[in-house]
N, C-alpha and C positions, 0 to 999 in steps of 0.2 A: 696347542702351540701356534702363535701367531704367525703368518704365512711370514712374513722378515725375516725370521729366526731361521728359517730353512734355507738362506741365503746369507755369505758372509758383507754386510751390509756396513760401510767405512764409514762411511758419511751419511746418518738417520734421514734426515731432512734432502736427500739428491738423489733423487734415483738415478741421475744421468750419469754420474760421478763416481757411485757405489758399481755400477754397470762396468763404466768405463776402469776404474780400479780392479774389477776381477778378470779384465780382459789381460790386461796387465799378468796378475797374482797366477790368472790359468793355463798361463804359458811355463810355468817352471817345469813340469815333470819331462817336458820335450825341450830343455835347455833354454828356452825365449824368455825368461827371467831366475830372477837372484830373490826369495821373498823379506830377503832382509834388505835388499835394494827396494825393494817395492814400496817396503812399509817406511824405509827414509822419506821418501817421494810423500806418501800419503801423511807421514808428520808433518814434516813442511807445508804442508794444504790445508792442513785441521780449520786452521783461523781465514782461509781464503775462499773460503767452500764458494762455488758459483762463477766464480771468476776466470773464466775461460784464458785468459791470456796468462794468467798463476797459473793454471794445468798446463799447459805448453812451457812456460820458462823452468817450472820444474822440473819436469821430464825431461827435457832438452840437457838439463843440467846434469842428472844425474845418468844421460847417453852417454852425452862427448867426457866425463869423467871416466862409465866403463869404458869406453871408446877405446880412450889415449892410454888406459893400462893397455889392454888390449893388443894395444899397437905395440907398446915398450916391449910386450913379452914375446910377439914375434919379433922384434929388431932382436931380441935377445937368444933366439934360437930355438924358441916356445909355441910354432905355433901350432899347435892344437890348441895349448890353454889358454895362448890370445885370439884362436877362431871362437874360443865358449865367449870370452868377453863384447867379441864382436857380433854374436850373434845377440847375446842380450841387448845391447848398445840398439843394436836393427831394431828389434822389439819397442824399447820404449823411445824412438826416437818416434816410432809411427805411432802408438800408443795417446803422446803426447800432441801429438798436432793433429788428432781427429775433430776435437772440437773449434778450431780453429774458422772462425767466419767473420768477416769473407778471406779468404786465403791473404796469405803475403808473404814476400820475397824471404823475410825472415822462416817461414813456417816452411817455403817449397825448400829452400836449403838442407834444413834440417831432417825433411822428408827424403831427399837426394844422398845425406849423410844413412841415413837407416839402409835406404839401397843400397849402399856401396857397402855397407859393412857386413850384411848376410853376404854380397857378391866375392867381397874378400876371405870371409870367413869359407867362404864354401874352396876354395884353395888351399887349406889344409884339414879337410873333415874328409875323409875316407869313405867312410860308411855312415849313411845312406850317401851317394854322389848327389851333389845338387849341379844341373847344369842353366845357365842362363841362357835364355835364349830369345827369338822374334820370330813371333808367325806372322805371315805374312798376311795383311788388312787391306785389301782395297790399295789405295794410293800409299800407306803406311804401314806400322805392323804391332802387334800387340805384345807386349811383353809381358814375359812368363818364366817360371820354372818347374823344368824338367828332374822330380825327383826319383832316381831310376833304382828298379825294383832290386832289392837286397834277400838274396844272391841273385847278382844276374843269371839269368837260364842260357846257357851258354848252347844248349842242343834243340831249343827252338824258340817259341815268341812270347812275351810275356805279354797277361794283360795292362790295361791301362786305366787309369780314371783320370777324367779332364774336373778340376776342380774351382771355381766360377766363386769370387768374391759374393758378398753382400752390399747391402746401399754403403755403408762406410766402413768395412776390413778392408784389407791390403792381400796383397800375395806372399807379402814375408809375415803379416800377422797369422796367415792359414795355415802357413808350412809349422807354424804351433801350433797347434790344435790336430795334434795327433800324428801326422802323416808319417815319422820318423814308424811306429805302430804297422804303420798300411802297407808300406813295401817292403818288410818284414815278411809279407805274409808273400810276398815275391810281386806284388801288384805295381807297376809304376804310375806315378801319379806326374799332371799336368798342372800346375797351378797358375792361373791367368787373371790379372789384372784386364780386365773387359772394358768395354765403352762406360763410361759411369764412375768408374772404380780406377784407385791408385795410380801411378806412372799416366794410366792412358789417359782418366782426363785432367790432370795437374800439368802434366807437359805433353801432350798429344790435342787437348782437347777434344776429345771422345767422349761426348755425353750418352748419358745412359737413354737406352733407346729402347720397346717394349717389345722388337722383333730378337729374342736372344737368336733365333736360329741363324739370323744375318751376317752372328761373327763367330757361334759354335761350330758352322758348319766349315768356316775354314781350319776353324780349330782341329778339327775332327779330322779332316783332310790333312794338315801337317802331322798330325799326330801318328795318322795308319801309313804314316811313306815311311815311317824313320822302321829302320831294317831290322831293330830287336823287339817291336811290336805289334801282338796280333791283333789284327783289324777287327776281326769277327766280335775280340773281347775288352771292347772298349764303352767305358761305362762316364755317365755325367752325373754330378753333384755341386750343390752350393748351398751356402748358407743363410737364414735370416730373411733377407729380400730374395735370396738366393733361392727362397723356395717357390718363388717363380721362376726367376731363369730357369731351372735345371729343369721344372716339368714343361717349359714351355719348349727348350731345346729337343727332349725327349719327343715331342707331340710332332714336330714338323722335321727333325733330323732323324730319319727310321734308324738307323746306322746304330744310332747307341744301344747298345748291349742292355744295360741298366739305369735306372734313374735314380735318385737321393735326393731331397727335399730337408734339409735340416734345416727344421723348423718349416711351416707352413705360410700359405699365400693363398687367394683367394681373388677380392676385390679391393685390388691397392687401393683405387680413389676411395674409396669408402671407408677406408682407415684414414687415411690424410683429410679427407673430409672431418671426420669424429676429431682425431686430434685439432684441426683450426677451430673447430667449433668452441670444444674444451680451451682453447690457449686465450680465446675470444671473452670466456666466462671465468676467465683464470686459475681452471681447473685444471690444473698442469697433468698432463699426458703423462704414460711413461716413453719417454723415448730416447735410443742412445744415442744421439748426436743432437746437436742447436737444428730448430725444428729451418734455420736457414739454411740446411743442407740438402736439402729436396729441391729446392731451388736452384740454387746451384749447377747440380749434378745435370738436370734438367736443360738448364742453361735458358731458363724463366727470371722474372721478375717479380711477380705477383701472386697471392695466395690463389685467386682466380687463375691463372697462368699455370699453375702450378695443377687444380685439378682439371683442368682440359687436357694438360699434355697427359694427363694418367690414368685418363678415359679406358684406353685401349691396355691397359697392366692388369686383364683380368681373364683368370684362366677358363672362366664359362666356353666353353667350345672348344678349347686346347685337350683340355684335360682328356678329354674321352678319346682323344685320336690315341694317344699313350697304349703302346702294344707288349713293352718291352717289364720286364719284371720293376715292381718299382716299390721303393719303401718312404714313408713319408714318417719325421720321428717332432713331435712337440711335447713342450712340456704342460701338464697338467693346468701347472698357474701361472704360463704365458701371461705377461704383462703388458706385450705389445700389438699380438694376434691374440684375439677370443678365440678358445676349443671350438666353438662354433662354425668359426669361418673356416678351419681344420679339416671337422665334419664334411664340410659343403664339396671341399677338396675332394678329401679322400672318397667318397663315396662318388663322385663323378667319374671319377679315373676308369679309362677302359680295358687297362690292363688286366687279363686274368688273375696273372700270379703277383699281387699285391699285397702289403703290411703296413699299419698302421701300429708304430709303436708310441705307446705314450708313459712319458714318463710320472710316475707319482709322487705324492709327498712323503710317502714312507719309501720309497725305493732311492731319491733324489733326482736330480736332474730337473726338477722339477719347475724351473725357471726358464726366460726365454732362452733358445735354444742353448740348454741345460746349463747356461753360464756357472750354477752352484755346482753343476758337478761332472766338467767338461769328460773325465777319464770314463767314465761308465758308457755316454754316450759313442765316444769313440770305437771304444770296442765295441759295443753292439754293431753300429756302420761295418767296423774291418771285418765283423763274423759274418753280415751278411756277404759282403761282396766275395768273400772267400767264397760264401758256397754257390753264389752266382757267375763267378767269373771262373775259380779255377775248376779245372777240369779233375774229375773221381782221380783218386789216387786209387 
């Protein structure tokens, strides 16, 4: 079976597209999409494949359509089933504008529109409670949501997981990708648009920076004062890029309970390297966003520019200070990180009580972090931290 086949692949010719389409499609089991909303979007694209600004006026299109039902049906006394509208609406508004480069007025709008609509939807969803909130940054503060564990434990503290974007997801693209699953299991979860990532550097300007500990550790500090959560069982995760942050947070913030790596990290610059080399020879990389999004984020100019600042994005020396239980999960035929640089990870890590799950091509998940087959992956994550955080029943 050809490795594509193992993956539902829209567009043969785009991996950025086919990528960016199951981001989309892999949000329905947790409400973040409609698949027959999805695949409108993906018709209309058929004949435009590549064209970055046709991926955003699409999506855009088919948001503020769920949107404004959405809205009709709470004007109408509906709302729960205009909160589902508006959380899909959230979904593909951000969806839509991830390839968007260089930003613009048009694209931040519409990203402000996806915020407001998970923020309004969360107004009449009951369970799970989503709360919006600000931690407080230095001179600013980082925006997040707090998705609070189902049932709350009413006779003492539940734990928590702070959960840390990748180079281009959001905090309302994570809050699909399972979480509704995770506090279920009574665990509350933190999910925080960080320096680099979403809200913070689109309208904060907070570029991504290689010290995560710098803004986990206030994170970690607002997190253990709020009075229904226990400190001792507060665990870190992110995704993608994320599997840096989350080990790097873990290595320098002792405080966290556990650590999550979904998908691995290694030696950023030496990826970014490989891909300019390839985009040089017009060997097109696999990568989910326009390769001028590193840039950006960075708040560089230059491919050169780009690997100086990324010098220091390498877990050689982090990894091993890591005490805290830790699971690191990629897939087999990772298109973005080589198994390789995986290996180099997980067998640094100085954590005792360590796992290395990898997903296969017969099992699925098997693509970068498991994009073919996001449910499988999730569960595995919620089992473990189940048996890491809660306490023996």
């Amino acid at each position: 079976m050809p490795e594509e086949e193992l993956s539902f692949v829209y567009f043969p010719d785009n991996y950025r597209w086919s990528h960016g389409l199951l981001i989309g499609l892999n949000m329905a089991p947790w409400g973040g999409a409609e698949i027959g909303e999805v695949n409108r979007i993906g018709l209309r694209l058929k004949k435009q494949v590549g064209d970055d600004d046709a991926w955003f006026r699409e999506w855009a299109r088919e948001a503020r359509e769920v949107e404004d039902r959405g809205r009709a049906r709470i004007a109408e006394g509906h709302g729960v089933s205009g909160a589902q509208y508006l959380q899909r609406a959230s979904a593909y508004y951000h969806v839509g504008e991830r390839f968007l480069q260089p930003k613009s007025k048009e694209g931040n709008d519409a990203y402000r529109r996806g915020v407001a609509c998970l923020r309004d939807a969360a107004k009449y969803i009951n369970r799970p409670r989503l709360e919006h909130v600000e931690i407080p940054y230095g001179d600013t503060s980082l925006p997040a949501i707090l998705v609070h564990a189902e049932p709350a434990n009413k006779n003492g503290k539940v734990p928590a997981v702070v959960f840390f974007d990748g180079l281009d997801v959001t905090k309302e693209i994570q809050y699909f990708k399972g979480v509704k699953d995770l506090v279920e299991r009574g665990i509350a979860c933190l999910i925080v648009d960080g320096p680099g990532n979403g809200e913070s550097i689109r309208f904060r300007r907070l570029y991504l920076r290689h010290d995560t500990e710098h803004y986990a550790t206030p994170v970690f500090d607002w997190l253990a004062a709020r009075p229904e959560i226990d400190p001792q069982r507060i665990g870190v995760m992110a995704i993608s890029l994320g599997g840096y942050y989350a080990p790097r947070a873990a290595a320098y913030e002792r405080r966290f309970a556990c650590c999550i790596a979904w998908g691995a990290q290694w030696d950023y610059q030496k990826i970014w390297r490989d891909r300019f080399e390839r985009l040089a020879r017009a060997d097109t990389p696999s990568l989910s966003v326009a390769h001028q999004h590193i840039a950006w984020v960075l708040n560089v100019n230059t491919q050169d520019e780009v690997l100086k600042a990324l010098k220091p994005f390498n877990l050689d020396g982090a990894v091993q200070k890591i005490t805290c239980p830790f699971l690191l999960l990629h897939g087999e035929g990772d298109e973005q990180i080589p198994m390789a640089e995986a290996q180099k990870c997980f067998d640094a890590v100085g954590a005792k009580q360590k796992t290395f799950k990898i997903f296969t091509r017969e099992e699925g998940g098997y693509h970068h972090c498991q994009i073919d087959n996001q449910s499988i992956c999730s569960a595995y994550m919620w089992d473990w931290l189940e048996g890491v955080l809660q306490p023996a029943r």
